[in-house]
ZAPA-586647 format. One record per residue (C-alpha): x, y, z; residue in one letter; residue number from 1. Coordinates in nm, 3 decimals. Example, Ala and Ser with C-alpha at 12.3 -4.5 7.8 and 13.67 -1.06 7.14 Angstrom:
px=1.230&py=-0.450&pz=0.780&r=A&k=1
px=1.367&py=-0.106&pz=0.714&r=S&k=2
//
This chain:
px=7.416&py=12.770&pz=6.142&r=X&k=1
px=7.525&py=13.091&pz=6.089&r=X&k=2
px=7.370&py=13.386&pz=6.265&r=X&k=3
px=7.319&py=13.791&pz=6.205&r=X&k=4
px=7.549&py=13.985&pz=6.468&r=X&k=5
px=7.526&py=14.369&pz=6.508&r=X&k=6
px=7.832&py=14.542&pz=6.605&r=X&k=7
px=7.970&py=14.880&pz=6.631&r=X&k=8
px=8.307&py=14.949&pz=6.531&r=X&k=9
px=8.457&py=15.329&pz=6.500&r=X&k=10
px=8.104&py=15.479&pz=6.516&r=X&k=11
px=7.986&py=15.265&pz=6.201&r=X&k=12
px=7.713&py=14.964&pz=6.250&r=X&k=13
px=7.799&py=14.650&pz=6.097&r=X&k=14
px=7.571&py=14.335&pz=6.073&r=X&k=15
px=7.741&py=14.032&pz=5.924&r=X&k=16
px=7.621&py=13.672&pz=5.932&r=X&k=17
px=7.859&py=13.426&pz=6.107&r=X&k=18
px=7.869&py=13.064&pz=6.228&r=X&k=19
px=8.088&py=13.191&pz=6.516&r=X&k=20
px=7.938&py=13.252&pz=6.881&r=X&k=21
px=7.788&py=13.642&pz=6.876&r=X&k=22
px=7.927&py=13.735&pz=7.183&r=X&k=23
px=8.269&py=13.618&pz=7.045&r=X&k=24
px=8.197&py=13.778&pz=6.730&r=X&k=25
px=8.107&py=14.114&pz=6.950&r=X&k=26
px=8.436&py=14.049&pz=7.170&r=X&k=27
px=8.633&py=14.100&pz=6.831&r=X&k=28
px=8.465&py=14.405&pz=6.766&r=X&k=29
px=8.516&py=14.549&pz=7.076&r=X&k=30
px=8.899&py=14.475&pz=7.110&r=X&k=31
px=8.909&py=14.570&pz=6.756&r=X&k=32
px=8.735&py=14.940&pz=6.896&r=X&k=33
px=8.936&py=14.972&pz=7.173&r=X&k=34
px=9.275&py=14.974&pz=6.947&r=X&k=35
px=9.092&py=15.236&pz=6.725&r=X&k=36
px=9.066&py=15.418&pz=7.039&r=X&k=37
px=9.370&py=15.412&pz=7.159&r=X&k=38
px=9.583&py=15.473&pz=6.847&r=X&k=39
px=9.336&py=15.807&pz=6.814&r=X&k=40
px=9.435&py=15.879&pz=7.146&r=X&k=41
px=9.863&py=15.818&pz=7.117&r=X&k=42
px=9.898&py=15.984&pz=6.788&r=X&k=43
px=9.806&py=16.240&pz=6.547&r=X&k=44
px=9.596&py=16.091&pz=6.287&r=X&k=45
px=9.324&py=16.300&pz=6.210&r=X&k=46
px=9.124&py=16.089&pz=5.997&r=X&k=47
px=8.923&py=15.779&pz=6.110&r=X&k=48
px=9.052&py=15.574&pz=5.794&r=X&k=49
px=9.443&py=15.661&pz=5.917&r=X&k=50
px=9.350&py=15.484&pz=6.273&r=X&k=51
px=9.153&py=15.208&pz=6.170&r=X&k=52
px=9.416&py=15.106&pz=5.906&r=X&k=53
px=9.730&py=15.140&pz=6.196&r=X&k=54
px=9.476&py=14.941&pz=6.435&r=X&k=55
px=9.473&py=14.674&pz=6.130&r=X&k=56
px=9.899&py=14.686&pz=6.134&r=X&k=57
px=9.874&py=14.626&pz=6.505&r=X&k=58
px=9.640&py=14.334&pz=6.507&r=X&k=59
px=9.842&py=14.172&pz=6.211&r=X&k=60
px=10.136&py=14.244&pz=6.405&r=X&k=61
px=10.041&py=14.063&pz=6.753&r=X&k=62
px=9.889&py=13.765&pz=6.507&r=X&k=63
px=10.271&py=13.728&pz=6.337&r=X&k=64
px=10.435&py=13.771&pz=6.670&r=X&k=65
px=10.153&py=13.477&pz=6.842&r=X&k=66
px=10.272&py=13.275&pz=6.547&r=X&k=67
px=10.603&py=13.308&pz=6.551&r=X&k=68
px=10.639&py=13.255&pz=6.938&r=X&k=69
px=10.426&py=12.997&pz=6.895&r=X&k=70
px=10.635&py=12.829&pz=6.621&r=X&k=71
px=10.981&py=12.871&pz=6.808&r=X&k=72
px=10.759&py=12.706&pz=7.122&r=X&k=73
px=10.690&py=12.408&pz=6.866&r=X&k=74
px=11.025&py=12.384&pz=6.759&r=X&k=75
px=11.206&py=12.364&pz=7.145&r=X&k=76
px=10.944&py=12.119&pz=7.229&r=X&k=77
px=11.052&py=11.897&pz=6.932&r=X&k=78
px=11.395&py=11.955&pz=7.048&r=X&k=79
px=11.331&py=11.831&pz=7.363&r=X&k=80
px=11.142&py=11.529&pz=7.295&r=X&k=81
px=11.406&py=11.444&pz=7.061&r=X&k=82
px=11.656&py=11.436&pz=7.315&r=X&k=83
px=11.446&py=11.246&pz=7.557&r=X&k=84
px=11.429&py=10.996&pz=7.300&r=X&k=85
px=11.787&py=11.000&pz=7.237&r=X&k=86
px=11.811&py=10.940&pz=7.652&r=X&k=87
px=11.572&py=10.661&pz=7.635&r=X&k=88
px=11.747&py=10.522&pz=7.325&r=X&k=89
px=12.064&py=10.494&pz=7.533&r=X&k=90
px=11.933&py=10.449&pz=7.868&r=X&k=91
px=11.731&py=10.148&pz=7.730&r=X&k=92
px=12.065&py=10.041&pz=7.540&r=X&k=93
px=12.284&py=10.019&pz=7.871&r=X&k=94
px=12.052&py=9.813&pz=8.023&r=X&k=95
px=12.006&py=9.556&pz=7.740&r=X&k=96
px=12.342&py=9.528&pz=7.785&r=X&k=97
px=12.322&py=9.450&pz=8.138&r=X&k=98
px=12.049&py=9.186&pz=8.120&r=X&k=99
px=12.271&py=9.039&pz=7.813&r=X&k=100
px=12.579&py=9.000&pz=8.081&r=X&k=101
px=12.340&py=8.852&pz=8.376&r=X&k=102
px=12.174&py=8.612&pz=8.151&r=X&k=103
px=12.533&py=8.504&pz=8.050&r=X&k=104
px=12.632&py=8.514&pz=8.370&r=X&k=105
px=12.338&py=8.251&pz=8.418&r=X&k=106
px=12.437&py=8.047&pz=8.158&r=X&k=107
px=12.758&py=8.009&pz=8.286&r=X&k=108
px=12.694&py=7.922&pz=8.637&r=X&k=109
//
């Protein structure tokens, strides 16, 4: 059910309706005001526009770095239990073969 959720972001009021948790909601407003803040603070930019569109780059930027960490994480992991598989394959191989040669050696006594 989605709810209404007042926030404040760069001095403006904003009340949306969301199905999301409001204090999560108000969580991304804040983190999204405290980049605001700090880009007005490290840099020139005069105009409110400049900073919230640079604190827009910089959120898109730590989403495509999350992501693509998050993919090469994905990938070692299949890597890994690929070769683990591999290692069973053979481990599990070897020792077929050496219940094959005891059984014969059964047989044969």
């Amino acid at each position: 059910m989605k709810q209404r959720v007042e926030m404040k972001i760069a001095g403006q009021v904003y009340r949306i309706a969301s199905e999301l948790d409001p204090d999560y909601v108000k969580s991304l407003a804040d983190y999204l005001e405290r980049k605001i803040e700090r880009i007005q603070k490290r840099t020139r930019i005069g105009n409110l526009t400049g900073a919230i569109v640079l604190a827009a780059l910089d959120v898109t930027d730590e989403l495509h770095q999350e992501k693509a960490q998050r993919e090469k994480d994905n990938k070692e992991q299949q890597k890994a239990q690929q070769r683990s598989r591999g290692e069973l394959a053979s481990h599990l191989k070897r020792l077929t073969k050496r219940m094959d040669r005891a059984l014969a050696d059964l047989d044969s006594n």
